[in-house]
C-alpha positions as CSV (number, residue, x, y, z in Angstrom):
1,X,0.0,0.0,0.0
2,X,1.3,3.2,-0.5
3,X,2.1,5.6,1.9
4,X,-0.7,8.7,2.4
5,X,0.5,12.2,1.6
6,X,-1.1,15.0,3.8
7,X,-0.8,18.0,2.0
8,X,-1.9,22.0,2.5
9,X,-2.9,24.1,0.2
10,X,-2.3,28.0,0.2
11,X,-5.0,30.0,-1.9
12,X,-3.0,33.0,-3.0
13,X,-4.5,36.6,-4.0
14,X,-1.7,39.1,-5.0
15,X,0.7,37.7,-2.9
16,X,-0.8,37.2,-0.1
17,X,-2.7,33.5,0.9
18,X,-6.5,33.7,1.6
19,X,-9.1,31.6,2.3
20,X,-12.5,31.7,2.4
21,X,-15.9,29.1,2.0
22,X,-16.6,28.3,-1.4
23,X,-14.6,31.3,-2.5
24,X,-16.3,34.0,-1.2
25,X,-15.7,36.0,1.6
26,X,-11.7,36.0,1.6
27,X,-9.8,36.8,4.7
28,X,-6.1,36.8,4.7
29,X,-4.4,34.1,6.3
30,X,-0.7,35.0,6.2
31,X,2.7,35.1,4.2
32,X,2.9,32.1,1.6
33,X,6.8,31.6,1.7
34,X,6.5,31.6,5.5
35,X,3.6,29.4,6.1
36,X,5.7,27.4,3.3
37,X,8.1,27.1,5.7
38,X,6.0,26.1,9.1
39,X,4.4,23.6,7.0
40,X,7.6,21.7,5.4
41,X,9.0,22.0,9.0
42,X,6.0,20.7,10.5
43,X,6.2,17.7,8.1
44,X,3.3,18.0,5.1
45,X,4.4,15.5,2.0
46,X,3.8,18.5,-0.1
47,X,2.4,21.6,-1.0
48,X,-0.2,23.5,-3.1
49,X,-0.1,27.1,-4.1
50,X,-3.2,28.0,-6.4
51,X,-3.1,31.7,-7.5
52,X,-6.8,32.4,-7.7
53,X,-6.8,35.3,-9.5
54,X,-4.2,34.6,-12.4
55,X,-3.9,36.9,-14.9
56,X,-1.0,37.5,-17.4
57,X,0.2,40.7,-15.6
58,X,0.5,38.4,-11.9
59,X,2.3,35.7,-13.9
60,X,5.6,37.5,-13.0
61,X,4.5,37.8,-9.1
62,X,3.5,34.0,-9.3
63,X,6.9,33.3,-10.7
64,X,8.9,35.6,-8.2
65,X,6.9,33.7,-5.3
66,X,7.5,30.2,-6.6
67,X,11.7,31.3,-6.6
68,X,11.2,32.3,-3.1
69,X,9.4,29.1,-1.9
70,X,11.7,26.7,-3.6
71,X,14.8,28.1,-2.2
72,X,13.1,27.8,1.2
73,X,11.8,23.7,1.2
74,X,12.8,21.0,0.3
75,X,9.0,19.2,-0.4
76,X,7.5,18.9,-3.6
77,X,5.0,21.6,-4.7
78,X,2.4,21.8,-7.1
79,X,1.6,25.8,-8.4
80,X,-1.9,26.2,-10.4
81,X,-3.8,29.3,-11.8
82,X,-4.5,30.5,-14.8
83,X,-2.1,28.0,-16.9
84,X,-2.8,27.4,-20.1
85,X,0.3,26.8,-22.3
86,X,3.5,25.0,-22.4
87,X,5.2,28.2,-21.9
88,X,3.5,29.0,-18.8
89,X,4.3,25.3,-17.3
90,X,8.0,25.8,-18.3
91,X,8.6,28.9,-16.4
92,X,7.2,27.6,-13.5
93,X,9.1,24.4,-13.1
94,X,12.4,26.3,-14.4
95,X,11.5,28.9,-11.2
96,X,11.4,25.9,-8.7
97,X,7.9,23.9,-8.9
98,X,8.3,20.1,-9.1
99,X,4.4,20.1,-10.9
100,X,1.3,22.0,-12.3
101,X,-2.1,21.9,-11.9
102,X,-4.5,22.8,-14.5
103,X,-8.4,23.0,-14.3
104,X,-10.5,24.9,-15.9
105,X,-7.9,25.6,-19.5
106,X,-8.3,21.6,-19.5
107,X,-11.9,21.9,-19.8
108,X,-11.6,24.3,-22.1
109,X,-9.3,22.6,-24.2
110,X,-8.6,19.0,-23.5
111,X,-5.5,18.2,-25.6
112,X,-3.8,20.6,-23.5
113,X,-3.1,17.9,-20.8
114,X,-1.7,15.3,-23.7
115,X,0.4,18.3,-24.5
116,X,1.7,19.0,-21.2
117,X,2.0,15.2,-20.2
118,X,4.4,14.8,-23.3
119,X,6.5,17.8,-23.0
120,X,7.1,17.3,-18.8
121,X,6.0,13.9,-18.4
122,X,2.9,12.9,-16.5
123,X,4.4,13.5,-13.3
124,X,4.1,17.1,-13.4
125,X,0.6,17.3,-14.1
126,X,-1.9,17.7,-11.6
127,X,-5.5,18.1,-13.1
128,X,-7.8,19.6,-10.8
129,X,-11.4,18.7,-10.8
130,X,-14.3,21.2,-9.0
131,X,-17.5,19.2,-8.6
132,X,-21.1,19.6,-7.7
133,X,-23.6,17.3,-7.2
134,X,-26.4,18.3,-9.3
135,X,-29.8,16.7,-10.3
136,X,-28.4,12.8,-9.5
137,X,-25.3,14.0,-11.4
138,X,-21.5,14.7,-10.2
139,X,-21.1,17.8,-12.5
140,X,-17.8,19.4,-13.2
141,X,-17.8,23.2,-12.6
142,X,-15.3,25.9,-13.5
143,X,-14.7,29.5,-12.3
144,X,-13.9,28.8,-8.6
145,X,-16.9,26.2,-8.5
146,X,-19.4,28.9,-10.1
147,X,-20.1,27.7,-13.8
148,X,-21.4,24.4,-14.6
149,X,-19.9,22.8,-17.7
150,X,-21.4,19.9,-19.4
151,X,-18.6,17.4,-18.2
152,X,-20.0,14.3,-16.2
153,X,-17.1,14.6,-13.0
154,X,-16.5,10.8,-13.7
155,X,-16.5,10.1,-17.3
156,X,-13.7,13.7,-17.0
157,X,-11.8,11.7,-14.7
158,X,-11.3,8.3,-17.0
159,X,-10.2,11.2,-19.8
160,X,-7.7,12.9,-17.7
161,X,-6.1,9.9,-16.9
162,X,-6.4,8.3,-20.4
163,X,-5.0,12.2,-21.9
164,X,-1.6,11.3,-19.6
165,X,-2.2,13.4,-16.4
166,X,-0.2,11.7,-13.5
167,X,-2.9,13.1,-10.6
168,X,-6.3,14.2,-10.0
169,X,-7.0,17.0,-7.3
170,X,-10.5,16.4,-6.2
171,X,-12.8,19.5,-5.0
172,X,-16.0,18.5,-3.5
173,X,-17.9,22.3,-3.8
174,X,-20.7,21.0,-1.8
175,X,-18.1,19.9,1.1
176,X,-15.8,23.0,0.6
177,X,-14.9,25.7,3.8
178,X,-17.8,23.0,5.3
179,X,-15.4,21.3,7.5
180,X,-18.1,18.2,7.7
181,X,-15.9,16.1,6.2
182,X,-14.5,14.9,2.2
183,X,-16.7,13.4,0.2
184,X,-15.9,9.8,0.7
185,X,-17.8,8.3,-2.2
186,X,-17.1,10.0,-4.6
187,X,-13.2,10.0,-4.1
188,X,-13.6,6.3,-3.2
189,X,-15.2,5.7,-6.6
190,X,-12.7,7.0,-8.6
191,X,-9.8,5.6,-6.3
192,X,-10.8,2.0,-6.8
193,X,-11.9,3.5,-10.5
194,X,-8.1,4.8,-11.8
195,X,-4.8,4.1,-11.9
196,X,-3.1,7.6,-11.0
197,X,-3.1,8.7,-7.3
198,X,-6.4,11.1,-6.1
199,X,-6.0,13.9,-3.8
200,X,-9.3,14.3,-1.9
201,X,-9.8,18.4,-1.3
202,X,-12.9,20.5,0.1
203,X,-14.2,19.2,3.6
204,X,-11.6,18.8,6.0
205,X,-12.7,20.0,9.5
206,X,-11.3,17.2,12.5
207,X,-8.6,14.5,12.5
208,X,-11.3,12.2,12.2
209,X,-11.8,13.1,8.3
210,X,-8.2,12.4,7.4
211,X,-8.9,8.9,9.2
212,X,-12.2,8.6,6.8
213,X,-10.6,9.4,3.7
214,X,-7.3,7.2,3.8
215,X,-9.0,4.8,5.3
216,X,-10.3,1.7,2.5
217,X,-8.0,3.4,0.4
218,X,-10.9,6.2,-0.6
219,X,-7.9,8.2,-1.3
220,X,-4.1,8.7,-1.9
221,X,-3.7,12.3,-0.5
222,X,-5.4,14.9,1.4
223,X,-5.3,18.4,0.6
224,X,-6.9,20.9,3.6
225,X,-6.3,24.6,4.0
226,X,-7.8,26.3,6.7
227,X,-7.5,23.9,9.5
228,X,-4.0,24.3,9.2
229,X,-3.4,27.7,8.4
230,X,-5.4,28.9,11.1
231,X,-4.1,26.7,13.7
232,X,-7.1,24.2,14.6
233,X,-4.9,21.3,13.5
234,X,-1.0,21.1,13.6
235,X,0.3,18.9,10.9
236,X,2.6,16.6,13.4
237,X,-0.6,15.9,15.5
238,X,-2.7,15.1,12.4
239,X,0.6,12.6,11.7
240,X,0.5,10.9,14.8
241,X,-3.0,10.5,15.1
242,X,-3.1,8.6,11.8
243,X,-0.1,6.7,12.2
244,X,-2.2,5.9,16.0
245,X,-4.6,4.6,13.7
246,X,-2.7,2.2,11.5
247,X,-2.5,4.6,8.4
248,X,0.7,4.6,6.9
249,X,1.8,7.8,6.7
250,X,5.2,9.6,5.0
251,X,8.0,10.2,7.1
């Protein structure tokens, strides 16, 4: 079995990290290259930065803050927003980031993630699905969660993986800022379903999630932000408490 990855995920908004519930209602939570640094300390398998308000002018702030993180851990980290090209994926792993994640340009245009996978190889792409459960369906959204597309969540999932991406990154939108809990299956389902590792995200809000998620295998990673960031869960507890409860966990 392979080991479980715990890993946070910084929302960032020029420069600074933010969180809020479903998007809305942002409050700053603090300098991204330091929290970088508690976290990689503290002992998370990796990291997330997501730039939630990419635009071609930020691109040089994104880069500038992905030089600054790198030179300061030594965990992988994944850097999305806004990424739509080859060029764009190149100057963020030349500026330190061991992969991308793309979401809504591989909606938009799917070939992109064949593209990507064949230029970097598959384990540098992280596609990122946002889901709502709608009329009896799983229903992939874009725009932060706020636009329905037409894409069934799970027939999306068999293409990413079948396009070369080496990771799914799971959003539950019903579950996100919610702290109820992941949505266990759903993740399951296309745990047992795929080949490439899924990182549940959107839910987290006790130790006790974590537990649910890894446990029976529902899912390879978990991705929280606020728990952390805010200090209601310190990432060497959260460790020990799995490890308490026969997960294997990363050391």
């Amino acid at each position: 079995m392979l080991t479980k990855r715990i890993i946070p995920c910084l929302d960032i908004k020029d420069g600074k990290t933010v969180k809020g519930v479903n998007f809305v209602d942002l409050k700053d939570a603090g300098d991204p290259v330091e929290l970088a640094e508690i976290y990689s300390r503290e002992g998370a398998d990796e990291l997330v930065f997501l730039d939630i308000t990419a635009t071609v002018e930020k691109r040089k702030t994104l880069v500038e803050l992905v030089t600054k993180v790198a030179s300061k851990i030594n965990i992988p980290f994944t850097v999305g927003g806004g990424i739509s090209t080859i060029e764009d994926v190149s100057v963020l792993l030349k500026a330190g980031a061991d992969k991308v994640s793309i979401n809504s340009s591989a909606v938009k245009r799917p070939e992109l993630i064949n593209e990507l996978a064949g230029e970097f190889g598959s384990q540098c792409v992280v596609v990122a699905i946002d889901t709502r459960y709608v009329d009896g369906e799983h229903i992939v959204h874009v725009k932060g969660g706020r636009e329905a597309t037409e894409l069934r969540t799970i027939e999306w999932a068999k293409e990413v993986q079948e396009r070369g991406a080496g990771e799914i990154l799971l959003t539950s939108m019903d579950h996100d800022g919610t702290k109820n809990g992941f949505a266990l299956e759903l993740t399951g389902y296309l745990t047992k379903l795929l080949n490439i590792p899924v990182i549940a995200s959107g839910g987290a809000g006790t130790m006790e999630h974590f537990a649910d998620i890894f446990k029976e295998d529902q899912a390879d990673a978990a991705l929280a932000a606020s728990i952390f960031h805010f200090k209601e869960i310190a990432i060497p507890d959260l460790k020990q408490y799995l490890l308490d409860n026969d997960i294997e966990m990363r050391h």
